[in-house]
C-alpha positions as semicolon CSV with decimal commas, in nm:
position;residue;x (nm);y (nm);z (nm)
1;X;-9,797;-0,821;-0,137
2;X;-9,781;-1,068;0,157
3;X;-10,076;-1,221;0,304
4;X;-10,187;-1,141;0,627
5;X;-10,167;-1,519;0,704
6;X;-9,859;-1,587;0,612
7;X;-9,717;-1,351;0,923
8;X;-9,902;-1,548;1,150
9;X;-9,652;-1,785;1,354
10;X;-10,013;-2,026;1,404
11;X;-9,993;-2,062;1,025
12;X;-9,642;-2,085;0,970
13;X;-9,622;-2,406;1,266
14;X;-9,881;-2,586;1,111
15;X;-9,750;-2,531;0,787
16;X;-9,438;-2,742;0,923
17;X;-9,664;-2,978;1,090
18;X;-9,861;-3,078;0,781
19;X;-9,543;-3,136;0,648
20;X;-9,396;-3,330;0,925
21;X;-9,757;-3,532;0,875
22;X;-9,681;-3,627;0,535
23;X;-9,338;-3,723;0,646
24;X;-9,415;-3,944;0,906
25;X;-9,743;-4,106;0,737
26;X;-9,504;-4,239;0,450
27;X;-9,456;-4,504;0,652
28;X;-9,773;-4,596;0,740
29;X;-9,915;-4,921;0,599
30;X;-10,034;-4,883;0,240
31;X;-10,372;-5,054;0,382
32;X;-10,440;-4,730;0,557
33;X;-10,378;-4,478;0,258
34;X;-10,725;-4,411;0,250
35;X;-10,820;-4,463;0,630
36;X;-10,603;-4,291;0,901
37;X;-10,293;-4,211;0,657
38;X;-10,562;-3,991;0,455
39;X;-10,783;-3,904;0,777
40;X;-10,466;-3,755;0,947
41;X;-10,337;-3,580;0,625
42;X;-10,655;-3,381;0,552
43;X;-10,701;-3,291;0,890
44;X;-10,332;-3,167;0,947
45;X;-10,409;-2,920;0,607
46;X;-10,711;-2,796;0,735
47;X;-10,516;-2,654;1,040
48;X;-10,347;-2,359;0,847
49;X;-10,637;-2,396;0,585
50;X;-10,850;-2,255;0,830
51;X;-10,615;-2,011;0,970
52;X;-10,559;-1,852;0,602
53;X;-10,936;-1,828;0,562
54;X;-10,993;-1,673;0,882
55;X;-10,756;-1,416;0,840
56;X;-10,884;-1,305;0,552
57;X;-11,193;-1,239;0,591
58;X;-11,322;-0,916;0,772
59;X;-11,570;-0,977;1,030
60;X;-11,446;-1,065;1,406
61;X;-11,768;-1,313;1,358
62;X;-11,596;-1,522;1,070
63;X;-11,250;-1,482;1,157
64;X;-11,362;-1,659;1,489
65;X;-11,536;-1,932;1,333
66;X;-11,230;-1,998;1,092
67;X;-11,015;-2,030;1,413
68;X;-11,254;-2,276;1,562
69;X;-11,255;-2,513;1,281
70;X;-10,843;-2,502;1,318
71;X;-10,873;-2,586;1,671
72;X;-11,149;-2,880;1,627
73;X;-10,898;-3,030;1,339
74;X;-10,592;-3,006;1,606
75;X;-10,802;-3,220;1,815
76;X;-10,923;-3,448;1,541
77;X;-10,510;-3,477;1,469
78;X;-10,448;-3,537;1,847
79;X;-10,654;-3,846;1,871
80;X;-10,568;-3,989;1,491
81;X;-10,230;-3,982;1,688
82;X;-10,337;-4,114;1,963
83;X;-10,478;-4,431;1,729
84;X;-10,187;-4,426;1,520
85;X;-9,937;-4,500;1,827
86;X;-10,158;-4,756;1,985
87;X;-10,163;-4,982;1,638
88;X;-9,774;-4,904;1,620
89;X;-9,754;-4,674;1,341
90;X;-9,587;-4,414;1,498
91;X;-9,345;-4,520;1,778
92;X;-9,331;-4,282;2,129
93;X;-9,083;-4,080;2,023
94;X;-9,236;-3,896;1,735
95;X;-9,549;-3,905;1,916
96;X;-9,421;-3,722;2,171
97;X;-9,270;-3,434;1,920
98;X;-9,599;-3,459;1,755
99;X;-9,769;-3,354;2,056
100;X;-9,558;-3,124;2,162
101;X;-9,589;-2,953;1,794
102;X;-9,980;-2,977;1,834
103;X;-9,985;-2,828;2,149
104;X;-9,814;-2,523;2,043
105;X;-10,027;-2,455;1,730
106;X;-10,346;-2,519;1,946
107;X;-10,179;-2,223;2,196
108;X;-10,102;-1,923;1,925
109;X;-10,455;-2,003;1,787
110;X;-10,629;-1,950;2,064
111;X;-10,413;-1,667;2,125
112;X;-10,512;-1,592;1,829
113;X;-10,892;-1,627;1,851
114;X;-10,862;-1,487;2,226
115;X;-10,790;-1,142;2,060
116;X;-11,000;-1,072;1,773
117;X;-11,275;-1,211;2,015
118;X;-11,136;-0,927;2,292
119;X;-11,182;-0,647;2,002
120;X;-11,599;-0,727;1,939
């Protein structure tokens, strides 16, 4: 049996963008492996983290909360980017795509959150 979370398009984006994270934080310098390179890594995971637990639980309530947590980690990601570019880690290019990604995970959760707060 699937789980409910994995039907979620939310989950499944920031799946790929945790991935993408891991990617692009390779080539970060090994001085930051456990500042921003780590930073940016655990927040990415707690994106669909979040989105898994909230979708299993049962109460509106919880689910909610779950989906807020997501959303404060996309912003947490948006301004490790934000560093990241300015010390020249990640050049303009993949911060753009980056952005872009974020952007669109940040709009099916609140979609997401929008509804199941629409039902209580």
């Amino acid at each position: 049996m699937e789980k409910p979370h994995k039907k979620l398009k939310a989950w499944q984006k920031s799946v790929e963008f945790s991935v993408k994270i891991y990617e692009i934080t390779e080539n970060f310098p090994k001085s930051e492996l456990y500042g921003l390179t780590n930073q940016l890594r655990r927040a990415a995971i707690s994106v669909p983290s979040n989105i898994a637990e909230g979708a299993a639980r049962n109460s509106i309530k919880e689910k909610a909360q779950f989906y807020n947590i997501a959303r404060g980690s996309i912003s947490e990601i948006d301004t490790q980017i934000e560093i990241a570019s300015r010390l020249g880690f990640i050049d303009e290019s993949d911060k753009h795509i980056m952005i872009s990604n974020l952007t669109e995970i940040d709009k099916l959760l609140y979609g997401l959150w929008k509804k199941i707060c629409e039902k209580s």
